[in-house]
C-alpha positions as CSV (number, residue, x, y, z in Angstrom):
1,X,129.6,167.3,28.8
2,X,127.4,166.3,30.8
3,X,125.0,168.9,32.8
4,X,124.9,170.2,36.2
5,X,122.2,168.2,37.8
6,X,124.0,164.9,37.4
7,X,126.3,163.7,40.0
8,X,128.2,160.8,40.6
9,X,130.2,159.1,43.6
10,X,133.2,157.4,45.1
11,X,133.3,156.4,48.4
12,X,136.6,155.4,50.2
13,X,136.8,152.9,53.2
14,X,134.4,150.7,55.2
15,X,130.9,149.0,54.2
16,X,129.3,152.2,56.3
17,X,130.7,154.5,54.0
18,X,129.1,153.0,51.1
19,X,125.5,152.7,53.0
20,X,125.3,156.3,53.6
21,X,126.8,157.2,50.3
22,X,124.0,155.4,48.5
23,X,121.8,156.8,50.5
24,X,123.1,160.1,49.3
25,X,122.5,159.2,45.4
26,X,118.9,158.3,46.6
27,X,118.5,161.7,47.9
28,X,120.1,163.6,45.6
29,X,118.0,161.7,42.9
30,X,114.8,162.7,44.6
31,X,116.2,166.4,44.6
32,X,116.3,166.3,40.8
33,X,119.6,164.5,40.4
34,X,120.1,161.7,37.9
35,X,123.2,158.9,39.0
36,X,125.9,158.6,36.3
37,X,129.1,156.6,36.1
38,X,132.3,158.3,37.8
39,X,133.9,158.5,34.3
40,X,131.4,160.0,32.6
41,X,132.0,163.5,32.9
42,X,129.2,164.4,35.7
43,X,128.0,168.1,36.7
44,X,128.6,167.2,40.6
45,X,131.2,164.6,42.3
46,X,130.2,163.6,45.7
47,X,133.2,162.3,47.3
48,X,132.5,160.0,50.4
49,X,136.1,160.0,52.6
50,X,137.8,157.9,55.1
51,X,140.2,158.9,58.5
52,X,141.3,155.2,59.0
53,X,143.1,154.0,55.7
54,X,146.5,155.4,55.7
55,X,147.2,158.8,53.1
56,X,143.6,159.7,53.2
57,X,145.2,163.2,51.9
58,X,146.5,161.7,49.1
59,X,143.2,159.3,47.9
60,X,141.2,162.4,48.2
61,X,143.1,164.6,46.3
62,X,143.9,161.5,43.4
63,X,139.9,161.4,43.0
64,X,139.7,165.1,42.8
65,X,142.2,165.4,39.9
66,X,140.5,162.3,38.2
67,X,136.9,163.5,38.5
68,X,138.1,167.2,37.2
69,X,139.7,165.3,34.1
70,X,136.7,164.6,33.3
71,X,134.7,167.6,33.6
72,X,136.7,170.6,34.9
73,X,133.2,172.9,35.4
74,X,132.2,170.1,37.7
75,X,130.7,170.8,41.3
76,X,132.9,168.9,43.8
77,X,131.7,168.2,47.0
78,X,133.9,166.4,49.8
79,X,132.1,164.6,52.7
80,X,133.2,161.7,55.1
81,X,135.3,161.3,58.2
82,X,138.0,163.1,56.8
83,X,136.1,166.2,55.6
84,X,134.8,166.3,59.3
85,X,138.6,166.3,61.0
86,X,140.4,168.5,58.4
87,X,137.9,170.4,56.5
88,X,140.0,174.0,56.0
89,X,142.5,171.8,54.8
90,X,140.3,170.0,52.4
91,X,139.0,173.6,51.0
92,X,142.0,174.5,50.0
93,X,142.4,172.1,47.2
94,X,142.2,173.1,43.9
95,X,138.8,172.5,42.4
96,X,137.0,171.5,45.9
97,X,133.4,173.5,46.5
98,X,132.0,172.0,48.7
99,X,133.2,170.5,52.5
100,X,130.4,168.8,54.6
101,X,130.7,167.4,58.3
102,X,128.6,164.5,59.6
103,X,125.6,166.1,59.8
104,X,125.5,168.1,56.8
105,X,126.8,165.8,54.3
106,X,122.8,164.3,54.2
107,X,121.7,167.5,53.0
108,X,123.6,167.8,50.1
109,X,121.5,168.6,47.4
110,X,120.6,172.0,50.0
111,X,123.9,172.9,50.3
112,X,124.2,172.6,46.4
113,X,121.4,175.0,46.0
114,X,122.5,177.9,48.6
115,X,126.2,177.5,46.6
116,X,127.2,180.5,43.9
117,X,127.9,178.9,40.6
118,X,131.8,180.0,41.0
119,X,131.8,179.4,44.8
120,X,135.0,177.7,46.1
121,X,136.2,176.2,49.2
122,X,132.7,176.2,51.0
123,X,132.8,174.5,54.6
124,X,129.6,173.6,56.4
125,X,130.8,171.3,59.8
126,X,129.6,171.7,63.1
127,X,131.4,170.4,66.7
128,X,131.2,166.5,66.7
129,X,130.4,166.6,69.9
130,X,127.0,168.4,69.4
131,X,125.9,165.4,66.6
132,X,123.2,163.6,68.2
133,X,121.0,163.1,65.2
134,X,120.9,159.2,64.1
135,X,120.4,159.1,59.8
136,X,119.5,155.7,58.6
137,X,121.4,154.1,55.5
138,X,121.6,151.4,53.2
139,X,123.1,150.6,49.9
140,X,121.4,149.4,46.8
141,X,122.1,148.4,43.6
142,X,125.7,148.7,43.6
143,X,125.9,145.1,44.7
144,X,124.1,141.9,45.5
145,X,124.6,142.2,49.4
146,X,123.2,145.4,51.1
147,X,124.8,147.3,53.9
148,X,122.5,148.7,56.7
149,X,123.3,151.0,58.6
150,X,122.1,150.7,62.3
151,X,124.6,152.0,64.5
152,X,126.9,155.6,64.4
153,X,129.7,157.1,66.4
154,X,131.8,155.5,69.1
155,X,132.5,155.8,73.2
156,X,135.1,153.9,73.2
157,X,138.6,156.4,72.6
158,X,140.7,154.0,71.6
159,X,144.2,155.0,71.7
160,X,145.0,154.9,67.9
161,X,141.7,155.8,66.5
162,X,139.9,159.1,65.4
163,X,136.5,157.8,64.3
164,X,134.9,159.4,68.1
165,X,136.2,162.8,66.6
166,X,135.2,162.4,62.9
167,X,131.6,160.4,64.2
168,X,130.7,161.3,67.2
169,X,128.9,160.0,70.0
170,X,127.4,156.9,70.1
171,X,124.0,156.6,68.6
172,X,121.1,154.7,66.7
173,X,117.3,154.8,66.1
174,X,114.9,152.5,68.4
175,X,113.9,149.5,67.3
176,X,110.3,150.5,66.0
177,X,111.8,152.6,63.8
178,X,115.1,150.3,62.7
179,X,112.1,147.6,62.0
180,X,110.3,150.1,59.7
181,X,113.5,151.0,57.8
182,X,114.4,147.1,57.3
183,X,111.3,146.8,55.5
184,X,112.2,148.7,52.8
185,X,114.8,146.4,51.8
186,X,112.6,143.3,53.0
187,X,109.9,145.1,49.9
188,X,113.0,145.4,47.7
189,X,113.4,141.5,48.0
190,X,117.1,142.0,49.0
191,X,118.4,138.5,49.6
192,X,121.3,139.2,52.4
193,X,121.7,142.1,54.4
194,X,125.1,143.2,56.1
195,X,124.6,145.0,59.9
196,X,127.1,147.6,60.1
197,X,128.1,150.7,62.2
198,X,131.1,152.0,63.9
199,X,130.7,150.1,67.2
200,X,127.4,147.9,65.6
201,X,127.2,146.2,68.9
202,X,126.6,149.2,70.8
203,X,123.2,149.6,69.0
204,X,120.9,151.4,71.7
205,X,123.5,152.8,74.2
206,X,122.1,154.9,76.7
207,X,118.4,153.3,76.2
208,X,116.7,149.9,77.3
209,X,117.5,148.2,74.0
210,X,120.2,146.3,73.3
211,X,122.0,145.0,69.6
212,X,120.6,141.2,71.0
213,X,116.9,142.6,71.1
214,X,117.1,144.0,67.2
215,X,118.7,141.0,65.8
216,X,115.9,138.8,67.5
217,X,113.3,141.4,65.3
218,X,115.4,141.6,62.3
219,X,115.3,137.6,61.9
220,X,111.0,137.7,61.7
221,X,111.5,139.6,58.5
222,X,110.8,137.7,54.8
223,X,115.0,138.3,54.4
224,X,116.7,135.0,53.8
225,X,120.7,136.5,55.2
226,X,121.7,138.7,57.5
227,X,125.3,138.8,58.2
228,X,126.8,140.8,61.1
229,X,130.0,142.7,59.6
230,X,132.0,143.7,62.3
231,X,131.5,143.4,66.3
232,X,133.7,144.3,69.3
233,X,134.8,141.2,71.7
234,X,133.1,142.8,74.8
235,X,129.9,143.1,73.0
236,X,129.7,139.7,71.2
237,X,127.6,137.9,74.1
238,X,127.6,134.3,74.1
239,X,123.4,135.0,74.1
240,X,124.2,136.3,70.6
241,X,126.5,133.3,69.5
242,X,123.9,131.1,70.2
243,X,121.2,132.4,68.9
244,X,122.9,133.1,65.6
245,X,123.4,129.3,65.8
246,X,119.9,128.1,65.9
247,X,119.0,131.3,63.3
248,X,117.6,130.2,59.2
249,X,118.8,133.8,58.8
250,X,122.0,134.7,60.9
251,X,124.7,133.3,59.2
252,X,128.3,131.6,60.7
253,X,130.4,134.5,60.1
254,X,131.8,136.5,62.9
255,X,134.5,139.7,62.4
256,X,135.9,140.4,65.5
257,X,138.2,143.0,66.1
258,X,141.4,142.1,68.5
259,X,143.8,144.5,67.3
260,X,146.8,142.9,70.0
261,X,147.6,139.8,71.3
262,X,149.4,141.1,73.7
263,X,147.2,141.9,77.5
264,X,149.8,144.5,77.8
265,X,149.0,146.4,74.4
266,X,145.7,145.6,74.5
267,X,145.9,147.8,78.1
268,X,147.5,150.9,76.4
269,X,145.2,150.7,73.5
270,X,142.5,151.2,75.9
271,X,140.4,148.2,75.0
272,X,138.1,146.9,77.0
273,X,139.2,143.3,76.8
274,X,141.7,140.9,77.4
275,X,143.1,138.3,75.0
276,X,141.2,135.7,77.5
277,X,138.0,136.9,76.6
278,X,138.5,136.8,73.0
279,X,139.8,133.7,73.0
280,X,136.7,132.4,75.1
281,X,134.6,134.2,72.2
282,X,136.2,132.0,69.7
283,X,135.8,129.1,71.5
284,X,132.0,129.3,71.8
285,X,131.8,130.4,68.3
286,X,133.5,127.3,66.7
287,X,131.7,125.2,69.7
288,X,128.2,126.4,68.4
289,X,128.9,126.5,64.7
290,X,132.0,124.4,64.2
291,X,132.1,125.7,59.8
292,X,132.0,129.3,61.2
293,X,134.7,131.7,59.9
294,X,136.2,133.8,61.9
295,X,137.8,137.5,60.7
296,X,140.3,139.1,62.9
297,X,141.3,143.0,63.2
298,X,144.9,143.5,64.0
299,X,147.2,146.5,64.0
300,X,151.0,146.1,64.0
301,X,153.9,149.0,65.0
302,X,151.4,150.2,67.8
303,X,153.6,152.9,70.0
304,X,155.0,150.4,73.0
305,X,154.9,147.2,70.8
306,X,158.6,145.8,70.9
307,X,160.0,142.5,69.5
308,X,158.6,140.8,72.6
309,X,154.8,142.0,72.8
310,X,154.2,141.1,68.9
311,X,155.0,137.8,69.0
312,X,152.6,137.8,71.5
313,X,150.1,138.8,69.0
314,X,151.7,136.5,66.4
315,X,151.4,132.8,68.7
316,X,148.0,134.0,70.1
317,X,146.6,134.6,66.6
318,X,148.8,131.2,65.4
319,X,147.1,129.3,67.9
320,X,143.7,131.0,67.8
321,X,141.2,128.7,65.3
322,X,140.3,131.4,63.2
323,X,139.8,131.9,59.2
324,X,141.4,135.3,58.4
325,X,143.1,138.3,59.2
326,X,142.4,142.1,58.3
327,X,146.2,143.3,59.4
328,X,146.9,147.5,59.8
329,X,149.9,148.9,60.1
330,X,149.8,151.5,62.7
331,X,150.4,154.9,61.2
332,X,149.7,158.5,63.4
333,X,146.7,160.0,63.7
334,X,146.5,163.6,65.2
335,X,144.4,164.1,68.4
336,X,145.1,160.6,69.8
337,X,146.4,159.2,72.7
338,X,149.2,157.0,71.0
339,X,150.4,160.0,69.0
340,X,151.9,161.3,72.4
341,X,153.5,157.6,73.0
342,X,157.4,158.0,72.5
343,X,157.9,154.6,72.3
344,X,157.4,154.2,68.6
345,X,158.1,151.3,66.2
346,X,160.1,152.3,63.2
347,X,158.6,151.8,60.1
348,X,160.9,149.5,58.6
349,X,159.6,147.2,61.6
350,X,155.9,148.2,60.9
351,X,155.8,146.8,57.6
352,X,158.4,143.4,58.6
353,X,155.8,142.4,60.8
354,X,152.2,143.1,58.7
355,X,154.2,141.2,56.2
356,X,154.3,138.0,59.2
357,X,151.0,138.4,60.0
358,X,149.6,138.2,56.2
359,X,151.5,135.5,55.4
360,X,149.9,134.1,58.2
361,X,146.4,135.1,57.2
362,X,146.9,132.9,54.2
363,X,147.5,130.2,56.0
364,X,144.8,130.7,58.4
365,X,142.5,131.3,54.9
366,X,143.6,128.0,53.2
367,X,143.1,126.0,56.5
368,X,139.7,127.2,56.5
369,X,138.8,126.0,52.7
370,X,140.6,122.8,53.0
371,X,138.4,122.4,56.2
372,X,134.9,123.4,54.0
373,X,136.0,120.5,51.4
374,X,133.6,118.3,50.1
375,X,130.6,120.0,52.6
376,X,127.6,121.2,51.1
377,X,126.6,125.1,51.7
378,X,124.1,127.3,50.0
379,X,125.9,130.1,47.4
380,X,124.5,133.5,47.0
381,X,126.0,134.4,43.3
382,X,126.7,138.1,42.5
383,X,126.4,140.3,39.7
384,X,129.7,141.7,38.3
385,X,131.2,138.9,35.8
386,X,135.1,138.4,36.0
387,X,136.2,137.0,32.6
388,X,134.0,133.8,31.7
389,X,133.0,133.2,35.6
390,X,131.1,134.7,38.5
391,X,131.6,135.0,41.9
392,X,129.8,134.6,45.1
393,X,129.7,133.4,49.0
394,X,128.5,130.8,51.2
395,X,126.7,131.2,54.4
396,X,129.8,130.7,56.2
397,X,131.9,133.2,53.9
398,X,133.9,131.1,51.6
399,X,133.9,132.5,48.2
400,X,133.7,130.3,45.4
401,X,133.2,130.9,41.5
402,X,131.9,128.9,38.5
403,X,130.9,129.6,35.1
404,X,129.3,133.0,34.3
405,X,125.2,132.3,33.7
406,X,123.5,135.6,34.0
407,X,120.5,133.9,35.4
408,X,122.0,133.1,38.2
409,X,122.9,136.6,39.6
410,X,121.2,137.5,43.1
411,X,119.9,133.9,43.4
412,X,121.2,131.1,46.1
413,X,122.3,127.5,45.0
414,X,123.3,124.5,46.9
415,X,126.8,123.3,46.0
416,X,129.4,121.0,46.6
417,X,132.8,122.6,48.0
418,X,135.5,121.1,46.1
419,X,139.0,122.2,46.5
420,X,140.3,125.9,46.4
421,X,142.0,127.2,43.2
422,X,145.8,128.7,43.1
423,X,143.8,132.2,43.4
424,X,142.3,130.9,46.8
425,X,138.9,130.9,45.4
426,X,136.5,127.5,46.3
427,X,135.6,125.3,43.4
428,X,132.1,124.0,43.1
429,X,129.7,121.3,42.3
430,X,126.3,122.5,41.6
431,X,123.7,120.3,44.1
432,X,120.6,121.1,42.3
433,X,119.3,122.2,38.8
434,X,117.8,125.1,39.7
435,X,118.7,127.9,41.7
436,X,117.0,128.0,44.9
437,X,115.9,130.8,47.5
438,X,115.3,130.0,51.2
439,X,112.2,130.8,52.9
């Protein structure tokens, strides 16, 4: 069995989770703490969870069980979104130590040391609304792309959504100091790095810097990719658009949230947009960077959404030239305005229509190759090898695969689109000999 000061981790949910849970690993290894694999029987389990995904009661405890399988004297520690909204109710799980809020969970390794060998059910969390402090992250090593971190918490209150209770206020470092942290991974000769947060384009609320001003500094760094992961509507500025469209390093993939396509469910989400404005957004985007994909939020079953209001959402998003959907089906959350709603969708409902909209989505998808067809983009291949082939993504986020040739992980190459596969994955034609890296 392995000993004490090992640990290992599994993080549940978004790209942010898994920036600040390698982060963790970092600093637990500089506390003494050597990174194994989840199934190797570790002396500590840090477990990073998530409030959005539906059953996050149930994932958690499944990894719990499956970590003690394989060492019952192990040290289980519980941190996340979730551990900062129920963390007596994580405690009481059988096998849990540890339980650490949004502050505390980047001071692990301390909490480790002040913990009794036997010690069970331990809960260090403080009142969300006290967090002010911003803690940079980003992943490495755990895939080709790297996910910064530059943005935390959220303003917004949304009617469906607890991430302002599990996250906070809205908050992120200066720019100086977000410049200095990029620089790390511009030393680490990462070749594409993924912006993320919980509302990235609020970066500098309540200051005199902006999320426009950082992306014009991050794009003077030696880093050949930056993608933006995921950015509200209301904060995606046309100034943004365009610049992205003259960048060498911003690349032509947008995720924009819409959630509704309905003005009226949009209004009792409390979002700060109409279905006008997104569709201007998309608009500008394809007019700027025609091969740009568009991803789309969308949640379905929303208290107040009847047979009418969806199929609002389903001909906006129909007639809306973007490339894919990310489709939710809306389930409670306690401490939210749309839990009080007593209009609600039944289930049965809930899950007819995400089925509509996902069907959809592969349409949308397959549009989107078949329009990439024969054009020539620039492929960064990753790592992890998937029978005989590898995988990887262009610029403008098609994925395509070829034959597995370890020399080509974490390098670019120029291909030739050719037709997507019955899996939905893009063909290629390799352009050049060699693989090649931008400038």
């Amino acid at each position: 069995m392995q000993r004490f000061n090992t640990a290992a981790f599994y993080t549940l949910g978004c790209k942010l989770n898994f920036a600040e849970t390698s982060t963790i690993a970092r600093n637990l290894k500089d506390a003494g703490y050597a990174k194994v694999p989840f199934d190797s029987g570790a002396g500590v389990y840090v477990i990073n969870t998530c409030s959005v995904t539906d059953n996050a009661d149930k994932k958690c405890r499944n990894v719990i069980r499956r970590a003690l399988r394989k060492n019952p004297d192990a040290k289980i520690v519980v941190i996340g979104c979730y551990a900062q909204l129920k963390p007596d109710e994580i405690s009481k799980i059988e096998g849990v130590n540890l339980v650490l809020g949004a502050n505390e969970k980047f001071n692990v390794a301390r909490h480790l040391e002040a913990l009794d060998f036997d010690e069970r059910g331990t809960v260090k969390t403080g009142r969300i609304g006290k967090v002010r402090e911003f803690f940079p992250s980003y992943s490495h090593g755990d895939r080709t792309r790297t996910f910064f971190k530059v943005q935390d918490g959220c303003d917004y209150y949304c009617s469906f959504c607890t991430i302002p209770l599990a996250r906070g206020k809205s908050r992120s470092n200066n720019i100086t100091t977000t410049i200095q942290k990029a620089r790390e991974l511009e030393a680490k000769n990462i070749k594409e790095v993924v912006l993320t947060g919980v509302n990235t384009g609020d970066y500098g609320a309540g200051s005199d810097e902006n999320f426009f001003m950082l992306i014009q500094e991050l794009e003077k760094l030696n880093i050949p990719r930056f993608r933006i992961s995921s950015i509200e509507p209301n904060l995606l500025h046309n100034e943004i658009i365009k610049f992205s469209a003259r960048s060498p390093s911003f690349v032509p993939h947008f995720h924009v949230p819409l959630q509704s396509g309905s003005d009226y469910m949009l209004k009792i989400m409390k979002r700060k947009y109409g279905t006008e404005l997104y569709a201007g957004r998309v608009q500008t985007i394809k007019r700027e960077m025609p091969d740009a994909c568009i991803g789309v939020d969308v949640i379905v079953g929303h208290p107040g959404e009847t047979d009418e209001e969806f199929m609002k959402t389903y001909n906006f998003l129909n007639e809306l030239d973007v490339s894919y959907l990310h489709v939710f089906t809306y389930s409670e959350r306690p401490n939210t305005v749309a839990e009080k709603f007593g209009e609600t969708v039944p289930m049965q409902q809930r899950h007819e229509r995400s089925k509509m909209l996902r069907i959809l989505s592969e349409k949308k998808k397959r549009a989107f190759y078949e329009s990439q067809c024969g054009k020539e983009k620039t492929v960064l291949w990753e790592g992890e090898k998937h029978a005989c082939t590898m995988h990887g993504f262009t610029e403008n986020y098609v994925k395509v695969k070829a034959p597995y040739n370890e020399e080509k992980v974490n390098t670019f190459e120029r291909v030739r689109l050719t037709q997507p596969d019955r899996d939905g994955i893009m063909q290629v034609k390799v352009m050049d000999e060699k693989p090649i890296v931008p400038a």
